[in-house]
PyMOL Python script that loads the backbone (N, CA, C, O; Angstrom):
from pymol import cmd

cmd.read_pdbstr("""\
ATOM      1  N   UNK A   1      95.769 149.624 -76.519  1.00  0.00           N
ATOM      2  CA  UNK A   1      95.926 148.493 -75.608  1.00  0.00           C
ATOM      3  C   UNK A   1      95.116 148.779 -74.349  1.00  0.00           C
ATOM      4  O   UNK A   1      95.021 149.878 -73.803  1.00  0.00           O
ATOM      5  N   UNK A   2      94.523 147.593 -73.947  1.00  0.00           N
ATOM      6  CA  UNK A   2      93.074 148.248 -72.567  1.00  0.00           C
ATOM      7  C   UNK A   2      94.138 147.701 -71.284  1.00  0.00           C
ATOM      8  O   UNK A   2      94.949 146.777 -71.220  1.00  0.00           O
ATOM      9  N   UNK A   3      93.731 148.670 -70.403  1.00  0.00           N
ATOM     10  CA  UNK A   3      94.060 148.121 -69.093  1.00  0.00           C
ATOM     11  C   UNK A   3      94.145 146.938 -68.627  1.00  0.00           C
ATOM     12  O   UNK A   3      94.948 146.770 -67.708  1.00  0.00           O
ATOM     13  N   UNK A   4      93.154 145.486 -69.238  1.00  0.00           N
ATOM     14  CA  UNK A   4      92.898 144.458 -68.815  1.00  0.00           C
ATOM     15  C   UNK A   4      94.550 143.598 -69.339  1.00  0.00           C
ATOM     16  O   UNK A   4      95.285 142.876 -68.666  1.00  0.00           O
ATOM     17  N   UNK A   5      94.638 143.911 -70.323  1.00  0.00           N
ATOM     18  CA  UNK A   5      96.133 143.454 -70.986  1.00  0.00           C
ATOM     19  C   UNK A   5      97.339 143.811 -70.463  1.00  0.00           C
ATOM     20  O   UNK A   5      98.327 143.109 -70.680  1.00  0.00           O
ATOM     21  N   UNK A   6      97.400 144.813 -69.796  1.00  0.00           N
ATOM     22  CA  UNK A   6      98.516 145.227 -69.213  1.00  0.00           C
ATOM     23  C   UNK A   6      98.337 144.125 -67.663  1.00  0.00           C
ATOM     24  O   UNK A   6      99.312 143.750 -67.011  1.00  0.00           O
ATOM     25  N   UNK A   7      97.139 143.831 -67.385  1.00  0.00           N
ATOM     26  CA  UNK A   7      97.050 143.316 -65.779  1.00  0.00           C
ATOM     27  C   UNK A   7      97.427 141.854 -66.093  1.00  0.00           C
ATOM     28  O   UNK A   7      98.025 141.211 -65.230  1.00  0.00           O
ATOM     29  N   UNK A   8      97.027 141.136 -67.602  1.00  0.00           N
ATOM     30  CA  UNK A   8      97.218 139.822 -67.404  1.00  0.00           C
ATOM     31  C   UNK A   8      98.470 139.749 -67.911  1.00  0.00           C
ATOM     32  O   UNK A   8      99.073 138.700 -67.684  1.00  0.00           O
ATOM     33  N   UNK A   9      99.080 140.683 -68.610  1.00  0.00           N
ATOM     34  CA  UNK A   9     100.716 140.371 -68.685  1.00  0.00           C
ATOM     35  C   UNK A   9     101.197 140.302 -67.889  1.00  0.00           C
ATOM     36  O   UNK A   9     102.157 139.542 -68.019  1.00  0.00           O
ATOM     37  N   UNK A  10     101.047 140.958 -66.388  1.00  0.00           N
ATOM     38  CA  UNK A  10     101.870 141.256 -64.965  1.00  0.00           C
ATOM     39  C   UNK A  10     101.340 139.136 -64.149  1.00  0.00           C
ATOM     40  O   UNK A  10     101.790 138.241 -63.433  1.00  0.00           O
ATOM     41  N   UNK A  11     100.695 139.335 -64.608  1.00  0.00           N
ATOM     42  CA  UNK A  11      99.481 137.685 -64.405  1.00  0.00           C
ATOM     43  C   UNK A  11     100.690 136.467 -64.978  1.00  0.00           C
ATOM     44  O   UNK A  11     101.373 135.694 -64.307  1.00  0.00           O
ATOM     45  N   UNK A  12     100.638 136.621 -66.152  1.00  0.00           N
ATOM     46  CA  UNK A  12     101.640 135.999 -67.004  1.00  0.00           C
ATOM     47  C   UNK A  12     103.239 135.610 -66.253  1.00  0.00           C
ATOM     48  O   UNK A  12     103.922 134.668 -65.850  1.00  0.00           O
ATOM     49  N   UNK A  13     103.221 137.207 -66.432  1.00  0.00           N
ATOM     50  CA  UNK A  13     104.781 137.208 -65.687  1.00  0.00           C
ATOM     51  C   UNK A  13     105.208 136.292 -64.819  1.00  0.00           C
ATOM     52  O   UNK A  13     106.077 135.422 -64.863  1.00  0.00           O
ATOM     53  N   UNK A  14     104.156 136.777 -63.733  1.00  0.00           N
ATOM     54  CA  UNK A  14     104.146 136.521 -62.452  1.00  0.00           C
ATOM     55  C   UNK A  14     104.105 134.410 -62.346  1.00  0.00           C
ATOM     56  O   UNK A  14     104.807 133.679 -61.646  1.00  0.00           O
ATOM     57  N   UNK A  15     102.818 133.976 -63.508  1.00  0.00           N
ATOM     58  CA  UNK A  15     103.098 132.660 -63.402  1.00  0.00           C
ATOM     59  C   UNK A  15     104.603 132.648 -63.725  1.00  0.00           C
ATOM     60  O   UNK A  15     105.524 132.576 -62.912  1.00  0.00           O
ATOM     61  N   UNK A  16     104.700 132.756 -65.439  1.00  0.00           N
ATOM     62  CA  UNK A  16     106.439 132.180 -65.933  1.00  0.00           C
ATOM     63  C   UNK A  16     107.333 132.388 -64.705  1.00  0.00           C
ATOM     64  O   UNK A  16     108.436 131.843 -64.725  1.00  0.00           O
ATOM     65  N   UNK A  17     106.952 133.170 -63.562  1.00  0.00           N
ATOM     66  CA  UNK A  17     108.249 133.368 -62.186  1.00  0.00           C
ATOM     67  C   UNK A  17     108.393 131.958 -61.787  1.00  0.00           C
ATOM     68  O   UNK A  17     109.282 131.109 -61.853  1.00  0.00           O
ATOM     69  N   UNK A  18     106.811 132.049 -61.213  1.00  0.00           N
ATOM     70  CA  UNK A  18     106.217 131.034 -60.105  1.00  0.00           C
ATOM     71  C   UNK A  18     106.987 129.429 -61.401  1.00  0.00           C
ATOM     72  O   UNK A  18     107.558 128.439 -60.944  1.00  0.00           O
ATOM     73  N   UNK A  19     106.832 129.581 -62.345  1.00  0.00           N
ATOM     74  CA  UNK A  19     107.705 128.163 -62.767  1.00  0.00           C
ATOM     75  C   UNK A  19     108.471 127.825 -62.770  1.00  0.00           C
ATOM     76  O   UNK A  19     108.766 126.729 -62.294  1.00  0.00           O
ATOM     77  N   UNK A  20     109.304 128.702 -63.389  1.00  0.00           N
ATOM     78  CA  UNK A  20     110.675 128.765 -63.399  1.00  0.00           C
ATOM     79  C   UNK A  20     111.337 128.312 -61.895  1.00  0.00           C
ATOM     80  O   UNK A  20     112.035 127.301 -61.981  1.00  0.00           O
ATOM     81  N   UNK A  21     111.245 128.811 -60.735  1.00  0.00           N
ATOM     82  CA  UNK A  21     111.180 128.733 -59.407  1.00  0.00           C
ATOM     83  C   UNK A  21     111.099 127.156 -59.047  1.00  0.00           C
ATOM     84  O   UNK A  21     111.794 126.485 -58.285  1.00  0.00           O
ATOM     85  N   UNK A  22     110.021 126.813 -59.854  1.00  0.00           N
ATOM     86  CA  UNK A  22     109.421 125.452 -59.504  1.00  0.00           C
ATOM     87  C   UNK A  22     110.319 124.711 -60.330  1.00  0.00           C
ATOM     88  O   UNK A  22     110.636 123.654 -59.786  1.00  0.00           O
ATOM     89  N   UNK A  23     110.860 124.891 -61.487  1.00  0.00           N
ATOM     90  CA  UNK A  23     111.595 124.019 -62.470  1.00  0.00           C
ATOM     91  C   UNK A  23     112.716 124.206 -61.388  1.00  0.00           C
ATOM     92  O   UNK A  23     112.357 123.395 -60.535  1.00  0.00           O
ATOM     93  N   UNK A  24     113.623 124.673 -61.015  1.00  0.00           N
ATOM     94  CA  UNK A  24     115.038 125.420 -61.017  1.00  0.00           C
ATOM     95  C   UNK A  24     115.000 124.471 -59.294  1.00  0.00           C
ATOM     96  O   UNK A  24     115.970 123.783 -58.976  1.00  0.00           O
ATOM     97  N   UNK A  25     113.494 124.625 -58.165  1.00  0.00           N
ATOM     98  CA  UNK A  25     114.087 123.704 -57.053  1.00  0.00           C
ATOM     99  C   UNK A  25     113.944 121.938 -57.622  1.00  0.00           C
ATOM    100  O   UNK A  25     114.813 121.202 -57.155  1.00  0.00           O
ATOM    101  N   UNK A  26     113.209 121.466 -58.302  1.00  0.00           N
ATOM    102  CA  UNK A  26     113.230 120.383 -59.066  1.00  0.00           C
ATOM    103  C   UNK A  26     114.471 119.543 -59.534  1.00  0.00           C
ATOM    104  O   UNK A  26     114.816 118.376 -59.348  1.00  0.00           O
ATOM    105  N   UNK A  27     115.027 120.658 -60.246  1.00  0.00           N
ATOM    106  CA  UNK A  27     116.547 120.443 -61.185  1.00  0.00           C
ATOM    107  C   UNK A  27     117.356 120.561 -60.044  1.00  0.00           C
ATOM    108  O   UNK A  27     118.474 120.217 -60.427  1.00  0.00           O
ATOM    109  N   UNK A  28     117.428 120.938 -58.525  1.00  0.00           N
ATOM    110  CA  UNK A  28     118.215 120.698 -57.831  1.00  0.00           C
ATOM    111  C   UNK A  28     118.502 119.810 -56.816  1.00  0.00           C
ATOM    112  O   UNK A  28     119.460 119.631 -56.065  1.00  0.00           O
ATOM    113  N   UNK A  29     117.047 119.121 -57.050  1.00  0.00           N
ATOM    114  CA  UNK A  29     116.771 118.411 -55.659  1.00  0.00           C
ATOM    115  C   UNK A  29     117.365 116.935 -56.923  1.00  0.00           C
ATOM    116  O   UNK A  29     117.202 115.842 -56.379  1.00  0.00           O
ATOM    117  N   UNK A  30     117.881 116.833 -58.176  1.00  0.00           N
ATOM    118  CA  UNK A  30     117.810 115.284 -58.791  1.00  0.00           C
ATOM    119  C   UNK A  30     119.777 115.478 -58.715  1.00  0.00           C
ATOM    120  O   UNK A  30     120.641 114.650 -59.005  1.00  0.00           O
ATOM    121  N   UNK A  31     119.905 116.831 -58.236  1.00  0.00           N
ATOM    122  CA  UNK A  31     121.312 116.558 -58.278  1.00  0.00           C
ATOM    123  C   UNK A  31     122.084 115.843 -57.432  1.00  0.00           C
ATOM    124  O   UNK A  31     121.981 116.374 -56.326  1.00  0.00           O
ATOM    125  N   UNK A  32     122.697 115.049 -57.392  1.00  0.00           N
ATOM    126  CA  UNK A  32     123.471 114.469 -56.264  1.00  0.00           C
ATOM    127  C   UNK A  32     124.478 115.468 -55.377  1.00  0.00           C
ATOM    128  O   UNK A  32     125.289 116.231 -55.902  1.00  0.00           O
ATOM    129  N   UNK A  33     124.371 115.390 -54.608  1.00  0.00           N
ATOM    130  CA  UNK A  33     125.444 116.308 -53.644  1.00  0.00           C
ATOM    131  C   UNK A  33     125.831 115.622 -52.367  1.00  0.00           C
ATOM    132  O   UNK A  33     125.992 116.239 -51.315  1.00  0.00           O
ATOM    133  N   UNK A  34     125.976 114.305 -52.494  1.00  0.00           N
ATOM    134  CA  UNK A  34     126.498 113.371 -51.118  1.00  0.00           C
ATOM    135  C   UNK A  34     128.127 113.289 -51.405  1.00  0.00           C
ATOM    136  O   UNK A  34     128.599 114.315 -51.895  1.00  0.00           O
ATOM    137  N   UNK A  35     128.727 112.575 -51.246  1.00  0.00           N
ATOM    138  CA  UNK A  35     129.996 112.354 -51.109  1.00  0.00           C
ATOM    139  C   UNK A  35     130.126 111.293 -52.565  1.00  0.00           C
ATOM    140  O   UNK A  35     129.240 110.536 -52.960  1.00  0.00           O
ATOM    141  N   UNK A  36     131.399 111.485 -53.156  1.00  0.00           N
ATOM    142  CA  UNK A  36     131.763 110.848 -54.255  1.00  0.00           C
ATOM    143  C   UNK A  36     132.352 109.863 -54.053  1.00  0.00           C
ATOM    144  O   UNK A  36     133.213 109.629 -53.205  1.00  0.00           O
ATOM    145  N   UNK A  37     131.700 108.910 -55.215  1.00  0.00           N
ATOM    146  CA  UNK A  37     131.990 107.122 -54.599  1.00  0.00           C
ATOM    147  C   UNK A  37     133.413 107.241 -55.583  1.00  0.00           C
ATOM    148  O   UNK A  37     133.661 108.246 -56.250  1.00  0.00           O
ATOM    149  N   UNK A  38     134.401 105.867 -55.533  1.00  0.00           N
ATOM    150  CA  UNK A  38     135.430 105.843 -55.637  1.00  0.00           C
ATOM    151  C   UNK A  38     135.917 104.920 -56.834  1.00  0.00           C
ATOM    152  O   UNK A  38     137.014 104.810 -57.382  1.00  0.00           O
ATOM    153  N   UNK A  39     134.638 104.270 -57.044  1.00  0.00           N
ATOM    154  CA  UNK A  39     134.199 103.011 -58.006  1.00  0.00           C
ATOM    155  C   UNK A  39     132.567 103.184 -58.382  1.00  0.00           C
ATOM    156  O   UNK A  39     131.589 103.281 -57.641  1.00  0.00           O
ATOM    157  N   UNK A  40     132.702 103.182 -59.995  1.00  0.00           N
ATOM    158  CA  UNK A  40     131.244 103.609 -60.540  1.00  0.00           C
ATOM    159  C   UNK A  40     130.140 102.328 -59.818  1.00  0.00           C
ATOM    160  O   UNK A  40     130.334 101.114 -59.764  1.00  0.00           O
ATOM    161  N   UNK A  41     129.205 102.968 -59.422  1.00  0.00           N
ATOM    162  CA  UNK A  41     127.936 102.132 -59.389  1.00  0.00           C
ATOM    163  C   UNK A  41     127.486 101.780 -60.454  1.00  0.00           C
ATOM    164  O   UNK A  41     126.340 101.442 -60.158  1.00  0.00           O
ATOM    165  N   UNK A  42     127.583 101.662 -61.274  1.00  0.00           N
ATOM    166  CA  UNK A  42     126.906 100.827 -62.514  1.00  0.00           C
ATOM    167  C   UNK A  42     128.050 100.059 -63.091  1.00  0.00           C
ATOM    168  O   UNK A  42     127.873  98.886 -63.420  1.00  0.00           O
ATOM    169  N   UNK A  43     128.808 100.437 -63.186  1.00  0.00           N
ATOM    170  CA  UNK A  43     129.826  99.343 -64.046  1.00  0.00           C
ATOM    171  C   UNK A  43     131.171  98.791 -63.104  1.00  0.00           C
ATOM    172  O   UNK A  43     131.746  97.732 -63.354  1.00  0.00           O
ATOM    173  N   UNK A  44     131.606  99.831 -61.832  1.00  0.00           N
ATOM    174  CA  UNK A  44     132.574  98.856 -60.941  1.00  0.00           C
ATOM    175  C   UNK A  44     133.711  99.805 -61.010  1.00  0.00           C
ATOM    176  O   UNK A  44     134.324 100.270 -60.049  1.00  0.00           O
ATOM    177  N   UNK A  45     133.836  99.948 -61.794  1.00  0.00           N
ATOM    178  CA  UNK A  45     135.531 100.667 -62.479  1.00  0.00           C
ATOM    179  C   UNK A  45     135.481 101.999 -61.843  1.00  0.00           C
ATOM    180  O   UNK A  45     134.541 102.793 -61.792  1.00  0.00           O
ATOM    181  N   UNK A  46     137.162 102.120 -61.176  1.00  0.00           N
ATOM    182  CA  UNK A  46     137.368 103.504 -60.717  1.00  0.00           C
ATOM    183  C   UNK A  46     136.650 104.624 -61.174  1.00  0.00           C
ATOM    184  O   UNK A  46     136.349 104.458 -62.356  1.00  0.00           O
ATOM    185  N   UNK A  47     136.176 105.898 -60.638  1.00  0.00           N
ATOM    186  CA  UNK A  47     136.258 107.361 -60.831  1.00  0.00           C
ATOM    187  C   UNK A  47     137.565 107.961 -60.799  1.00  0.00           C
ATOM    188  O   UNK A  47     138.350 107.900 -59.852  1.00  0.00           O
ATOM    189  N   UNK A  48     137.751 108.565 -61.935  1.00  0.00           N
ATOM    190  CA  UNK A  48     139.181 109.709 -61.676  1.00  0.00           C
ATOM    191  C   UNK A  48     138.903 110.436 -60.709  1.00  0.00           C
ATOM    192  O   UNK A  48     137.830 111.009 -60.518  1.00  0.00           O
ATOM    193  N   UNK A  49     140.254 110.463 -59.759  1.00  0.00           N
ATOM    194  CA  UNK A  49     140.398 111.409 -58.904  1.00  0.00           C
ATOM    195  C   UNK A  49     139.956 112.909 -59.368  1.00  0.00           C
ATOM    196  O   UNK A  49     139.360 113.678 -58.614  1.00  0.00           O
ATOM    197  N   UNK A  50     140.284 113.186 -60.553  1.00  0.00           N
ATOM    198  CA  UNK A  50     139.716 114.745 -61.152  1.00  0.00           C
ATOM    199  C   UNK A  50     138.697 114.973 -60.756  1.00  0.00           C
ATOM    200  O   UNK A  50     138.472 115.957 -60.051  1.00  0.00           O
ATOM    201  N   UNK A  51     137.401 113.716 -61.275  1.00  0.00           N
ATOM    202  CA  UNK A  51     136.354 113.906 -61.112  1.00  0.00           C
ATOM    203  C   UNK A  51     135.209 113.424 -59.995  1.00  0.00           C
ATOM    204  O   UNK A  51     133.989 113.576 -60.059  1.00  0.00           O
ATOM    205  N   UNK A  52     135.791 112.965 -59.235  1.00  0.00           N
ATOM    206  CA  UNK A  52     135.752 112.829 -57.739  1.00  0.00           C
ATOM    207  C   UNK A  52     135.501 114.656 -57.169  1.00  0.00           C
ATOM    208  O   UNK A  52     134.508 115.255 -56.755  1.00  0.00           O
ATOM    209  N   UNK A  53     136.723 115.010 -57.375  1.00  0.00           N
ATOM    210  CA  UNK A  53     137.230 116.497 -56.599  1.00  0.00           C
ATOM    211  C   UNK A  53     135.972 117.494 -57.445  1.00  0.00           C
ATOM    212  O   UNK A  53     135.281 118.291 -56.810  1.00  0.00           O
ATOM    213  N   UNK A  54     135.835 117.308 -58.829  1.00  0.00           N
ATOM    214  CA  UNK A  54     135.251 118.112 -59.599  1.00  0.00           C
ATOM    215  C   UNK A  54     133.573 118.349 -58.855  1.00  0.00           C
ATOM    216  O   UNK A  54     132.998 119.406 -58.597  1.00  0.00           O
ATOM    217  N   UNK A  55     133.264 117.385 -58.721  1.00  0.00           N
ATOM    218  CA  UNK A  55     131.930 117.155 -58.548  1.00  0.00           C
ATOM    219  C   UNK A  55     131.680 115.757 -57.463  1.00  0.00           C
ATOM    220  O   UNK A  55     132.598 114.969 -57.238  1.00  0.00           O
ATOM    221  N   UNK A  56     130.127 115.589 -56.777  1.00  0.00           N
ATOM    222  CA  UNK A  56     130.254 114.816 -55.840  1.00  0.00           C
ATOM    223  C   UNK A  56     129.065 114.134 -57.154  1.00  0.00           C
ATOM    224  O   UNK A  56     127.949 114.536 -57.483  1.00  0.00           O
ATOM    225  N   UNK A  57     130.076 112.720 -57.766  1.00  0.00           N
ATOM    226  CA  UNK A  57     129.441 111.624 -58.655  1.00  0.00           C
ATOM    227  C   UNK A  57     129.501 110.090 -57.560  1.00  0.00           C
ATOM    228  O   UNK A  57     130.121 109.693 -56.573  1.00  0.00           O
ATOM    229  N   UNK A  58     128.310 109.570 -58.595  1.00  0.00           N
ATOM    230  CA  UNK A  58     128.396 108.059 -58.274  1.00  0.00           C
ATOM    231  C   UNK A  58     128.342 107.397 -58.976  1.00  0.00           C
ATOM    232  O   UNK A  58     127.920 106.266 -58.740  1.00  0.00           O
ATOM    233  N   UNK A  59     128.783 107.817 -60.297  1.00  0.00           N
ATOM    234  CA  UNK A  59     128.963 106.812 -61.593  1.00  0.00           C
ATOM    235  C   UNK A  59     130.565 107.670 -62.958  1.00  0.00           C
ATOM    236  O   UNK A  59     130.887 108.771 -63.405  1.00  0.00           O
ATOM    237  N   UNK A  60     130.940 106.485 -63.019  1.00  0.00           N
ATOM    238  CA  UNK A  60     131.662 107.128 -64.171  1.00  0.00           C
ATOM    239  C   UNK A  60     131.530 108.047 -65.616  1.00  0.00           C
ATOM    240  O   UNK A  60     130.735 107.601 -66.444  1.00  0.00           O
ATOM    241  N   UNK A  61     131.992 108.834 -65.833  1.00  0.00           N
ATOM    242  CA  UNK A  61     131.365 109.471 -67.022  1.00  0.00           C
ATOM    243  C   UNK A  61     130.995 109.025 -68.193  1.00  0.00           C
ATOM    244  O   UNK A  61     130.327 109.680 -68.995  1.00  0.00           O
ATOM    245  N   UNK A  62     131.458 107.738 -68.387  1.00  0.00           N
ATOM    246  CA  UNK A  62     130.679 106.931 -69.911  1.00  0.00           C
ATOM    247  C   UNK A  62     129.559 106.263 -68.925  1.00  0.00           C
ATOM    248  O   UNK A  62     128.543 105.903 -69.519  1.00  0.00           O
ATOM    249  N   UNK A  63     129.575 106.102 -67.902  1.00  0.00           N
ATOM    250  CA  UNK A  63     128.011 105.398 -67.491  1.00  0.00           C
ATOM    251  C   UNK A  63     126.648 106.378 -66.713  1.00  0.00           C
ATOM    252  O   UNK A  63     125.501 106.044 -66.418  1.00  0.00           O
ATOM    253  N   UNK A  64     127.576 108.026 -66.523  1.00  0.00           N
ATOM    254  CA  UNK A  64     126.508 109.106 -66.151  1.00  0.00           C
ATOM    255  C   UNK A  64     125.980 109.236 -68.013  1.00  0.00           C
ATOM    256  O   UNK A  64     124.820 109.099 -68.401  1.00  0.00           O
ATOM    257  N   UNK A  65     127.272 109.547 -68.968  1.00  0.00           N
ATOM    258  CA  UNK A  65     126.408 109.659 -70.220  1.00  0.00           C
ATOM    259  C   UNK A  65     125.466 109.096 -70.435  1.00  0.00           C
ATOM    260  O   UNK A  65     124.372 109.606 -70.676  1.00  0.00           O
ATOM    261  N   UNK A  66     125.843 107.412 -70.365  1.00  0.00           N
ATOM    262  CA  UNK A  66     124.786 106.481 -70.915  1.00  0.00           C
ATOM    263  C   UNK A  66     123.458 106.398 -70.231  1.00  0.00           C
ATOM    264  O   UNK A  66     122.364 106.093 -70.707  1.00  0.00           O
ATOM    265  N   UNK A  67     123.766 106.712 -69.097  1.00  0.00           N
ATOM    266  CA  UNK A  67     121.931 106.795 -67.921  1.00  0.00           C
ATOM    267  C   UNK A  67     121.278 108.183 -68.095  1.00  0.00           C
ATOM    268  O   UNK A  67     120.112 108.575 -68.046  1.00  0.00           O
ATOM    269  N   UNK A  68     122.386 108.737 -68.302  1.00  0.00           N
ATOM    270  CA  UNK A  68     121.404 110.665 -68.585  1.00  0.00           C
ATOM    271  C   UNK A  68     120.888 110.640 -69.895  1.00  0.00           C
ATOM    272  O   UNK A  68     119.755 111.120 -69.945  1.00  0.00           O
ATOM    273  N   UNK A  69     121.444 110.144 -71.245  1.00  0.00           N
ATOM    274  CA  UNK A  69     120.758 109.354 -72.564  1.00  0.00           C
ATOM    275  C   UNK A  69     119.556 108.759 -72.395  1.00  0.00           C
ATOM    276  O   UNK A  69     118.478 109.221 -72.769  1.00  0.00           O
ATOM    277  N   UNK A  70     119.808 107.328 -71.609  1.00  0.00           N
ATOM    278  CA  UNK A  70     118.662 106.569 -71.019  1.00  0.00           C
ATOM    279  C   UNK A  70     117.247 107.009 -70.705  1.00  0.00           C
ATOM    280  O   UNK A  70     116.208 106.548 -71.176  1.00  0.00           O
ATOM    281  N   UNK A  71     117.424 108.185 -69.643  1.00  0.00           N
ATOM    282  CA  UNK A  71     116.765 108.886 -69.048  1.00  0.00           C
ATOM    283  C   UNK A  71     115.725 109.707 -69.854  1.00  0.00           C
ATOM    284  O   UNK A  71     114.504 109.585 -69.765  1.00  0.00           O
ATOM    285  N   UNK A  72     116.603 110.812 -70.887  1.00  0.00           N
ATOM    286  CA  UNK A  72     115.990 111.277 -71.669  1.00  0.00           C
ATOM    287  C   UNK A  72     115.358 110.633 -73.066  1.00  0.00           C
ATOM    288  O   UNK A  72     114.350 111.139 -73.558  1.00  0.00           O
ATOM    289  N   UNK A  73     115.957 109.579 -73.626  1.00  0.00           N
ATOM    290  CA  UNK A  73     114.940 108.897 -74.310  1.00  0.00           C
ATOM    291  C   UNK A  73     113.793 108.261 -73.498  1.00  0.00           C
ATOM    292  O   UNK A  73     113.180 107.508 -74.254  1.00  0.00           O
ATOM    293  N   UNK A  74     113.214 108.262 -72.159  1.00  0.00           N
ATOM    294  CA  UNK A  74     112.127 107.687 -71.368  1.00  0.00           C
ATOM    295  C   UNK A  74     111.068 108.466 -71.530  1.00  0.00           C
ATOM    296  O   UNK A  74     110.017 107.917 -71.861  1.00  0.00           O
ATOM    297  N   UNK A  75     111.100 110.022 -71.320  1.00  0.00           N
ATOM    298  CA  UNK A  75     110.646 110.930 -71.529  1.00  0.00           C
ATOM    299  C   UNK A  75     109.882 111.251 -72.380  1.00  0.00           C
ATOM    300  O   UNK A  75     110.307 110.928 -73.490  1.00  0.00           O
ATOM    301  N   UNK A  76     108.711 111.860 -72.404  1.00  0.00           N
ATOM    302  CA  UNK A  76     107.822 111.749 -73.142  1.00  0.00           C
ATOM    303  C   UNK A  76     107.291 113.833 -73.067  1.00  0.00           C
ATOM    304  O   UNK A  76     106.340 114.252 -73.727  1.00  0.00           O
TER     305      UNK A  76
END
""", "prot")
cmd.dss("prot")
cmd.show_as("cartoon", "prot")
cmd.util.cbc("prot")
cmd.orient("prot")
């Protein structure tokens, strides 16, 4: 194995960091973290108190399923 291979694996590495990094502030900035609404925005109908406390949502869990579905069939 030549020296040059050992330098572009550290090369390698070093990108897969630099992405990961980049994926991971991405995936945090689409999370919601405001205050939890009390009535889904998409369909009207209460949030359980559970899930109010659980997490800060703005949609009910059959209408976060159905838009996070949505979402990923858009995707290409």
């Amino acid at each position: 194995m030549s020296s040059a291979w050992a330098g572009g694996t550290d090369a390698i590495m070093e990108r897969m960091d630099k992405m990961t990094a980049l994926y991971i502030e991405e995936a945090r900035k689409s999370i919601y973290t405001g205050e939890s609404a009390v009535n889904c925005e998409e369909c009207g109908e209460p949030i359980p108190e559970e899930r109010r406390r659980a997490i800060a949502c703005k949609y009910c869990l059959p209408c976060h399923k159905a838009l996070e579905s949505a979402s990923r069939s858009h995707k290409v």
